[in-house]
N, C-alpha and C positions, 0 to 999 in steps of 0.2 A: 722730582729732581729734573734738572733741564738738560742732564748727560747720562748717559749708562753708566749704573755701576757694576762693578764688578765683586762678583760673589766670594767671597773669603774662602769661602770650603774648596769649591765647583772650578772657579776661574772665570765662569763664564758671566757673559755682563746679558743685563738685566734692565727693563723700564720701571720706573715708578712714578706715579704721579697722581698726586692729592685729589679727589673729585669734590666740585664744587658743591658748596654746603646746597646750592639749592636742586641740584642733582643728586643728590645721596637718597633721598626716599627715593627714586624713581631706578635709579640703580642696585641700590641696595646695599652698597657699600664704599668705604671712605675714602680708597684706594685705589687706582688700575695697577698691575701688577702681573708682568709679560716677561717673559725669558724670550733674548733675542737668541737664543740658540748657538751661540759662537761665543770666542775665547778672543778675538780676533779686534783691536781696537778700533783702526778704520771703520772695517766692516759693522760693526757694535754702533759707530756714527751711524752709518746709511738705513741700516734697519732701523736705527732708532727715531727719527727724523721719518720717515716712512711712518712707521706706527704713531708716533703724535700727529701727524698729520690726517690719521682714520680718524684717532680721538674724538679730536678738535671736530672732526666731521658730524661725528656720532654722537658728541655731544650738544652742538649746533641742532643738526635733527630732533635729539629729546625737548630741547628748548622750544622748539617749532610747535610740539604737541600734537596731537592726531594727524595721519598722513591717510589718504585717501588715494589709493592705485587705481590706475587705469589697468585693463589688459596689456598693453603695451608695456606700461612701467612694470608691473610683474615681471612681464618675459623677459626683460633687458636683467633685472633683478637674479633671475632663476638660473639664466644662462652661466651665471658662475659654477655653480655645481657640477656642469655634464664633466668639466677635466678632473675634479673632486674626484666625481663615479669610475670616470678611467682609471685614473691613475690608481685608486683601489682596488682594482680588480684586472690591471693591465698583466701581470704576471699569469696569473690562473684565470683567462676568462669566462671558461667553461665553469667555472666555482658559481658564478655569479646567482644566486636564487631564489635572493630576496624579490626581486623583481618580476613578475612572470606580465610579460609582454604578452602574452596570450590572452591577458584576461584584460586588457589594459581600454579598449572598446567599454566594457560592464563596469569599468570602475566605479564610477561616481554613480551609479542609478542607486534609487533606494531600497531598503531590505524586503524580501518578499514576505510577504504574513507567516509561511511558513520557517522562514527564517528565523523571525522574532519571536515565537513560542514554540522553538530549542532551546536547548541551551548552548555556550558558544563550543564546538566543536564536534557534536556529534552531528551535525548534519552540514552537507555542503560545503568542501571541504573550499571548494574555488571562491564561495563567498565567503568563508574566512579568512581566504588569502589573499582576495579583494579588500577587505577590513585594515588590513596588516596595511598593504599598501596607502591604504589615504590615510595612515598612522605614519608613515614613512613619509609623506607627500607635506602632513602637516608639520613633523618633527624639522624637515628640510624650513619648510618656510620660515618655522620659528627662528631657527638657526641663521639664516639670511637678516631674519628682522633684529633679531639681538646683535647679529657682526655689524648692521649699519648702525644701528640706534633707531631704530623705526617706531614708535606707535601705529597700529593701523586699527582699524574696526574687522568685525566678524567678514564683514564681505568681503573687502580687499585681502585680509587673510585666506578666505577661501578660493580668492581671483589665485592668489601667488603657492598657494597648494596646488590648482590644479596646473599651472607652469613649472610648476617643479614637477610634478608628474609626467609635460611632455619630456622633460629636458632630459629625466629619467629614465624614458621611454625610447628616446631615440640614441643614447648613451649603451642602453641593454642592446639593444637592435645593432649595435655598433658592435661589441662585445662580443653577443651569440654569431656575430657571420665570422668572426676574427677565430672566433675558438672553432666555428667548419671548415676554416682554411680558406675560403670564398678569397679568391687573389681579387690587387687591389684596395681591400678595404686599409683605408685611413682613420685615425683618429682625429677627427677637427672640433674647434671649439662648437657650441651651438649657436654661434653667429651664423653658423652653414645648417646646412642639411648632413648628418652625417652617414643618413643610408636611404635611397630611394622610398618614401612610405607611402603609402594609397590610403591609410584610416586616417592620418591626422593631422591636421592643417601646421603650415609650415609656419615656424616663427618671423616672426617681422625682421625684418634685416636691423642687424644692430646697430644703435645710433651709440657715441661714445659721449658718456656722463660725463658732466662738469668734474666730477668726481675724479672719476678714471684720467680726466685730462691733466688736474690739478698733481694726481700721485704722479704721474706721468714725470710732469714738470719736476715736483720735489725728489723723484728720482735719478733725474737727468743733470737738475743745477743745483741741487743741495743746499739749499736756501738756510739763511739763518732761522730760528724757532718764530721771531717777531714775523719776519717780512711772512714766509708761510699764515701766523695768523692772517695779518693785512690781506693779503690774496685772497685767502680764503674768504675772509667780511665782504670783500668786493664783487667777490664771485656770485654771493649769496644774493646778496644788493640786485646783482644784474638779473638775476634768476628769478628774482623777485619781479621784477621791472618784465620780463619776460614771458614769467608764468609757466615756466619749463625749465628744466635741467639736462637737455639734451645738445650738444656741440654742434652735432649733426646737422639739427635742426637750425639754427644760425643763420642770418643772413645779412649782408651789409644794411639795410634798412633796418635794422634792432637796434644797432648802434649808433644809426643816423638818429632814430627817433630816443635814442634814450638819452646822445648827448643833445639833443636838442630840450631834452626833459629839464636837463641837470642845468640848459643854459638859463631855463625858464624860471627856474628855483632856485637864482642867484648863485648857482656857484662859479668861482674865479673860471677863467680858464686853463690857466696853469694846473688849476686841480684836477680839472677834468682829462684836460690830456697827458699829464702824467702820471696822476694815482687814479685815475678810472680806467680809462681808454688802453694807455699803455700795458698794467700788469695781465689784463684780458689777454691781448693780444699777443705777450710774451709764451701767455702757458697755450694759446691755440697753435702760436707754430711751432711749439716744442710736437705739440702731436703731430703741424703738417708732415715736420721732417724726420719723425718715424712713420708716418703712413698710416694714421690713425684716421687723418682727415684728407679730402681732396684737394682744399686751400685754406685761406686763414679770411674769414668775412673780414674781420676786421685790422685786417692788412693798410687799408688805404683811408681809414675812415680817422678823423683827427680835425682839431681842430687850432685854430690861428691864433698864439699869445702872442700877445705887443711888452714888448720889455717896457719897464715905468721906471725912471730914475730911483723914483722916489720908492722904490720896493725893494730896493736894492739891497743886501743886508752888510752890514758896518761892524768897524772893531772897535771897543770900548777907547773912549780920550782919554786923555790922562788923568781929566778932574773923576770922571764917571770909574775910572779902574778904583783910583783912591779912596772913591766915595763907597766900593764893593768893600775892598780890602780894610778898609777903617774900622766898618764894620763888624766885619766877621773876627777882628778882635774880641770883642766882646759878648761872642756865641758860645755856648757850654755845648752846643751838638757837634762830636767833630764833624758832621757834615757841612755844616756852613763855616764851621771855623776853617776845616781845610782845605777842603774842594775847590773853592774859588782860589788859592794862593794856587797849588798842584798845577791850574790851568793856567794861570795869568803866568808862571813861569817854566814851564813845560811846554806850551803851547796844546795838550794832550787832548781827546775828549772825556767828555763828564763821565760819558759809560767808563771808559777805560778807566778812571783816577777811581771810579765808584767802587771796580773790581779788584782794585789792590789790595793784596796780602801782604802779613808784616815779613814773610819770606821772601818779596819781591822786592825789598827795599835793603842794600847791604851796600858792599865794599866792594868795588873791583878795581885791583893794582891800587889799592889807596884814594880810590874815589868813590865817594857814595853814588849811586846810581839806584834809578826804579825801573823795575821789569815788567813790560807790560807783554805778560804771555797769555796764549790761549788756555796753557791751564786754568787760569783762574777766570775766563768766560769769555764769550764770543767777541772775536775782534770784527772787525768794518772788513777789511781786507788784510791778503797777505803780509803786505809792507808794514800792516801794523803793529805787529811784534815786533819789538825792539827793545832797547835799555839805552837809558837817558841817561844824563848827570845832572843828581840833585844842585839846585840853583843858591847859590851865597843865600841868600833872602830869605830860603827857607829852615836854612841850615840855622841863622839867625835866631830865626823869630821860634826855635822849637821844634821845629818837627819831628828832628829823632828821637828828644824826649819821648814824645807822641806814640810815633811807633813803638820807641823801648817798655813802655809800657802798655803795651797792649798786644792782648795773648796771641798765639800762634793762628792763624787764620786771618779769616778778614779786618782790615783797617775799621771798616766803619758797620759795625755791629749794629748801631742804631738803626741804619738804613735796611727795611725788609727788602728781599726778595720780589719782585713782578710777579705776574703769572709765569713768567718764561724763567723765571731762577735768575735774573739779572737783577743786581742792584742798579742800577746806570737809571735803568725804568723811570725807579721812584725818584731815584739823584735826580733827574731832569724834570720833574716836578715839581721836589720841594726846595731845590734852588731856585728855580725859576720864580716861582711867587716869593719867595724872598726879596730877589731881586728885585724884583716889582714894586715890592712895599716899601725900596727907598726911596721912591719917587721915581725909576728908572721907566717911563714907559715908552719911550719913541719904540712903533713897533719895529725899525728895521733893525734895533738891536737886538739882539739874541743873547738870554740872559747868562745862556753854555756855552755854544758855539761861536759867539761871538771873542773869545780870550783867543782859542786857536785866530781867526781873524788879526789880531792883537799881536800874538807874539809873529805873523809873517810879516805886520807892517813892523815891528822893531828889530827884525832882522834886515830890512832894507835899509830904515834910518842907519842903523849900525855898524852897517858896513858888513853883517855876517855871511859867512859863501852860503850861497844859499840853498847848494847841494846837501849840506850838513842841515841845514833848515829843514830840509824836506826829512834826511833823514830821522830828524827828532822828532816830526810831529806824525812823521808815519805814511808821508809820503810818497808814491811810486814815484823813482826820478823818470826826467822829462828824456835826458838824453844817455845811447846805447853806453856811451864812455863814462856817465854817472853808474855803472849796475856792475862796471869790472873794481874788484876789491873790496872793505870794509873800511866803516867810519869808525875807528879808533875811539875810546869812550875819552879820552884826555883830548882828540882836536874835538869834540865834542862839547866839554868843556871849558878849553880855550873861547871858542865863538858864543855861547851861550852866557861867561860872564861877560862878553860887552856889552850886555842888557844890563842896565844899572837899574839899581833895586830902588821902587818908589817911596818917595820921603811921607812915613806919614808923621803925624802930628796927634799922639795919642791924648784924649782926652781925661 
């Protein structure tokens, strides 16, 4: 599901979400399945949104296949733990006994001969408790590897046990001086040192993970499910390109040499400075401006588009609208049958018309009207929630038949689902090669977006205000004195039939 639901019995909302058929053996099941812990709908967004975004993380990882740790990636790994170990033991910390710091030097040496021909517990009681602990050391790692999605080998598994053993280590050492009263002592992540230690080398200073900068991001701007994937893909990409997952490590010369990469590999430049260069650069200075990072490498680094006439994109002509709409008479899917009409007189996007329910389509004060709310899936922006007046043209040609018969939910049943729980997704694919296959190819037309295009140039010809224009199609107005008031669904109306309906000529 692409939103929280909420539990019938409990109240409280819940993730769910299908795992990919090619992920299920490695997972081991069909489902993710997380309780966000709250009752709380907002709240139920952010967590939710938060935890697909580990997902997508974790599942990305499984796909990767065997992961190979450095010492370093361990420890950066491990350090999640030490506030785990506090915060469990922060009340009682004299409780604490799983751990004995004492022994923590002999851990990992191997069993003495006399050891191994006892049996486990009658002899040596410290290297039974020794035993326990790199059972504790392993269990942690596992736990770390299953929360990312990791595969690793025997070695890196026992690199990331025995880091979780320091982080362990210095968490207990935190604890036991807390519990003798020793003034001073604080509790700090294992980014630091949390108590002066003379046995055991101190962890590398933390570098902040793609990872950590990306939650960061989804935390702070709350991104739609899509643009999150995109981010993410990009991130990966770069990481790739890089051969590291580290922020930290970053430097304006990564990104010189990687858009020079992407220049070398034929891609546009518009591509590059606004779906490469830019989303990087968005989630590094979300971290500069919490202090995750010193500055943003990729602050200054970009590159020069020349605008082309001829790339320009355009609103369908008259002959080309007729030539969609003639068509899609003749379609038995109501996706091509109605979609293209929705937009050419709505001016709306594909997503939004894809996501209508037959509940968003009614009467107000005597005028039919479609509501295009976030309940029924993610809008572009605020301003795009609204309620339009259905257009003569369609009233005409059927539509509320259409609607009237067909059940409570969504309009277009044929049209599945995305990954992201969006219909719009698929709508803007299998419109689009439709479009195509009537012979429409100039690329600067857009076989969706381009109707919205369409309906601003016939609000000009037409003489329509064009404040109500904007209002229809979802618009933020330009000016402060367009935002005092509401646009009435009747002047709504009014301006929307001076677009007179195109003559076709049915065959």
């Amino acid at each position: 599901m692409a939103r929280p639901f909420k539990h019938p019995k409990t109240g409280m909302y819940w993730l769910r979400r299908r795992v990919p058929a090619d992920l299920i053996p490695i997972i081991g099941k069909r489902e993710e399945l997380l309780s966000l812990k709250t009752k709380d709908a907002g709240e139920a967004k952010r967590l939710h949104a938060m935890a697909l975004a580990e997902i997508d993380a974790r599942w990305a990882t499984l796909r990767a296949g065997t992961t190979k740790l450095t010492e370093r990636e361990a420890a950066e790994i491990a350090r999640d733990l030490f506030d785990r170990w506090i915060e469990l033991h922060r009340d009682e910390p004299s409780q604490q006994t799983r751990w004995r710091t004492d022994l923590f030097e002999n851990l990992w040496r191997p069993p003495t001969a006399d050891e191994l021909s006892h049996p486990l517990g009658e002899i040596d009681v410290d290297g039974v408790k020794r035993r326990e602990m790199e059972a504790l050391a392993f269990e942690g790692a596992d736990t770390l590897l299953q929360g990312r999605g990791l595969i690793t080998d025997g070695e890196s598994r026992g690199k990331l046990a025995r880091a979780v053993a320091l982080v362990l280590q210095r968490a207990s050492l935190a604890l036991a001086a807390q519990a003798r009263g020793e003034p001073g002592v604080t509790f700090v992540s294992s980014e630091r040192t949390a108590l002066p230690m003379t046995s055991a080398p101190a962890l590398p200073k933390s570098a902040l993970s793609f990872d950590d900068a990306l939650k960061l991001w989804v935390l702070e701007r709350r991104p739609r499910e899509k643009t999150q994937y995109e981010w993410r893909r990009i991130m990966n990409e770069f990481a790739t390109f890089v051969g590291h997952r580290e922020a930290g490590r970053l430097t304006p010369d990564d990104f010189i040499r990687w858009k020079q990469s992407l220049l070398e590999a034929g891609r546009s430049t518009k591509t590059i400075r606004d779906a490469k260069l830019a989303p990087i650069r968005a989630i590094l200075q979300i971290a500069v401006e919490n202090r995750k990072l010193d500055g943003n490498p990729a602050e200054k680094v970009t590159v020069t588009v020349k605008k082309v006439a001829a790339d320009a994109r355009r609103d369908f002509t008259e002959e080309e609208a007729v030539t969609v709409l003639k068509a899609s008479l003749s379609e038995r899917k109501p996706v091509l049958r109605w979609v293209p009409w929705l937009c050419a007189y709505s001016g709306a996007r594909v997503s939004e018309v894809c996501q209508l329910r037959r509940e968003d389509v009614f009467q107000h004060e005597g005028i039919w009207v479609m509501r295009f709310s976030a309940e029924a899936g993610d809008l572009k922006t605020a301003s795009s929630e609204r309620t339009v007046p259905v257009h003569s043209a369609l009233l005409e040609n059927g539509f509320l038949v259409f609607v009237q018969t067909t059940k409570s939910g969504p309009l277009f049943v044929d049209l599945p689902p995305d990954t992201f729980g969006r219909r719009g997704g698929n709508g803007l694919k299998v419109i689009g090669r439709w479009v195509r296959s009537l012979g429409l190819k100039d690329p600067r037309l857009a076989p969706n977006h381009s109707w919205r295009h369409r309906f601003k140039t016939m609000g000009r010809r037409y003489d329509l205000r064009l404040d109500i224009v904007d209002a229809m199609v979802g618009h933020a107005p330009n000016k402060v004195g367009d935002r005092y008031g509401a646009h009435p669904v009747s002047a709504m109306r009014r301006e929307m039939e001076k677009i007179p309906s195109l003559i076709l000529e049915r065959s």
